[in-house]
N, C-alpha and C positions, 0 to 999 in steps of 0.2 A: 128720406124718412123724416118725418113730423115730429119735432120731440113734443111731449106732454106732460103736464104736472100734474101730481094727485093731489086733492086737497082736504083728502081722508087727515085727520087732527091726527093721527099720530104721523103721520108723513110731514104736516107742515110743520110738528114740534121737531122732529130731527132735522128736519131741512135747517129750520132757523137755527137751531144751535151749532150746526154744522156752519152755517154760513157768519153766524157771528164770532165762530170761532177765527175762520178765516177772514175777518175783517183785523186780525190785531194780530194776523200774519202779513202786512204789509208788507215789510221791507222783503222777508222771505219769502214771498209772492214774487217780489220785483227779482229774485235773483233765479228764479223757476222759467221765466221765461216773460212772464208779465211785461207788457211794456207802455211806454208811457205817450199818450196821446200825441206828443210835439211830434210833429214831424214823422206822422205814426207808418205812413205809407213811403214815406220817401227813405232810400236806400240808405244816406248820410246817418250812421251812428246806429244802426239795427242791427242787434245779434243775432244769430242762425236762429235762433228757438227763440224768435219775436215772433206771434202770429200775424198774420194779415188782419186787416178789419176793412168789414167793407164801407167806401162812402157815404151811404145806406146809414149804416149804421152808425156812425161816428156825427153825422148831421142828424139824426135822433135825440142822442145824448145834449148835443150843440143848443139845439131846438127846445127840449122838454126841460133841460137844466142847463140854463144858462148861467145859473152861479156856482155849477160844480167847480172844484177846485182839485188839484192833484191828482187827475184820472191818470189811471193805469188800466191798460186792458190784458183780457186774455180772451181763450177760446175753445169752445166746445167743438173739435174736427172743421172748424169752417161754416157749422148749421148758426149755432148762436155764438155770439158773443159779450163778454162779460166786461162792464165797466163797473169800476173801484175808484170812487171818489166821496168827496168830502161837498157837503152843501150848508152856508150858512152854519158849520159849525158841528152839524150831523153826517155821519159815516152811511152809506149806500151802496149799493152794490145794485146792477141794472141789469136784466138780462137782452139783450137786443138781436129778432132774428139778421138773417142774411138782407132780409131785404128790405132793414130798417124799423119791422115791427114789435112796438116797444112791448115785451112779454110778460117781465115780471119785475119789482123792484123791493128789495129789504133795504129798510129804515133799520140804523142801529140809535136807540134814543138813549144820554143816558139819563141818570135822574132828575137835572135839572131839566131837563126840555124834553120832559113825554108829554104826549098834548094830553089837557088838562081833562078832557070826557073820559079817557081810556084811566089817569089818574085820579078823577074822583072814582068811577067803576070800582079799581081796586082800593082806594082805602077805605070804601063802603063796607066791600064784602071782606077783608081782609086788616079790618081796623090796629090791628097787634104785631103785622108783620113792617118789616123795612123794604122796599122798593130798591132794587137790583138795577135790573137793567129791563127794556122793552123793548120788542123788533117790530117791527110791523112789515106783514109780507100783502104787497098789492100787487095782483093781477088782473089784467083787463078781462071782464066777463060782458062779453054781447054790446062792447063800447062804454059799458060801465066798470068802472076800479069796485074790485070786491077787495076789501082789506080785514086780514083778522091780526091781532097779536098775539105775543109771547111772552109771557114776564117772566123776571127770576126771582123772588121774593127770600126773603129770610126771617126768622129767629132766631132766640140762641141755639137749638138745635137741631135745626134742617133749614134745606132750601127747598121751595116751592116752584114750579114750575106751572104756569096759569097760562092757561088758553082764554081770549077774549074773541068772542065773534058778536057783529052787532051788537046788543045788549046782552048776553048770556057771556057769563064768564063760570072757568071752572078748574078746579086744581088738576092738572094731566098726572103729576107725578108730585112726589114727596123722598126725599134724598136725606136721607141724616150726614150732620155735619165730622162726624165721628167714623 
C-alpha cells in the first residue's frame, strides 16, 4: 500500500505542528524506539524496538544531506522511514520511502535563520507581530520540490498561525494567549 499526503492547508497546518512538535521530543523519541544511524543495521548495540532501515534509504539521507548531523531514525511498518537530524544548525525531519525515494522533508527554522523571502513576506504583511518559529514542508511534485510554510507569529495577545504558499500568505488560525 502507497502512503500519500494531503496537501489540503489544513492537513499541512497540523502536519507541521504536529511534526514540530515532535522535533523537541528528541531525546524521548530516542527512548520510544528511535535509533541512531551508527551502526544502524548491524546487530552490535540494537534494541528489540530499533527499526530496520533499508540501505536504500539511509544512502538517500547520506547523499541528499551530507552535513546532517545527529540522525535518529524511525519507522512507519517498514513502507517509510523517518530520519531526525540536524543540518548546518537547522532541525529536519525526512521522510524516506522503502526504496530510497526521498518523499517529504520539514525544516524547523528558528528566528535567526528563516530565509530571508519567506521573512521579508511576513514582516510586510504582518509588520506589528513577532516571528515565532517557521517549518517549511517540501515534497517532491513531478521531480519538482513544492514547498509551502508555517509560521507562529505573535503579540501581546494571540498567536498567529500563517500559511505561506508561493507568494500568497494567510493567517489559518488566530489563538489567544489567555
Amino acid at each position: 500500500m502507497k502512503n500519500t499526503i494531503d496537501l489540503s492547508a489544513k492537513k499541512i497546518g497540523a502536519g507541521l505542528l504536529i511534526a514540530a512538535a515532535l522535533l523537541s521530543l528528541g531525546p524521548v523519541a530516542n527512548a520510544a524506539g528511535v535509533k541512531s544511524s551508527t551502526g544502524a543495521n548491524s546487530s552490535a548495540g540494537v534494541t528489540p524496538n530499533t527499526p530496520y532501515v533499508s540501505e536504500q534509504a539511509e544512502q538517500t539521507i547520506t547523499e541528499d544531506f551530507p552535513a546532517a548531523r545527529n540522525l535518529t531514525w524511525g519507522s512507519d511498518a517498514g513502507a517509510v522511514y523517518t530520519a531526525y537530524f540536524t543540518q548546518s544548525g537547522t532541525r529536519k525531519v525526512a521522510n524516506v520511502g522503502d526504496d530510497g525515494d526521498l518523499l517529504s522533508v520539514l525544516t524547523y527554522y528558528t528566528p535567526g535563520r528563516i530565509p530571508t523571502r519567506v521573512r521579508n513576506l511576513l514582516t510586510e504583511k504582518y509588520p506589528d507581530k513577532t516571528i515565532k518559529t517557521v517549518e517549511a514542508y517540501e515534497q517532491e511534485d513531478g521531480g519538482l520540490p513544492d514547498i509551502s510554510y508555517q509560521a507562529t507569529l505573535e503579540d501581546a495577545s494571540h498567536w498567529y498561525i500563517v500559511t505561506i504558499d508561493g507568494k500568497s500568505v494567510q493567517t489559518t488560525q488566530v489563538l489567544d494567549k489567555e
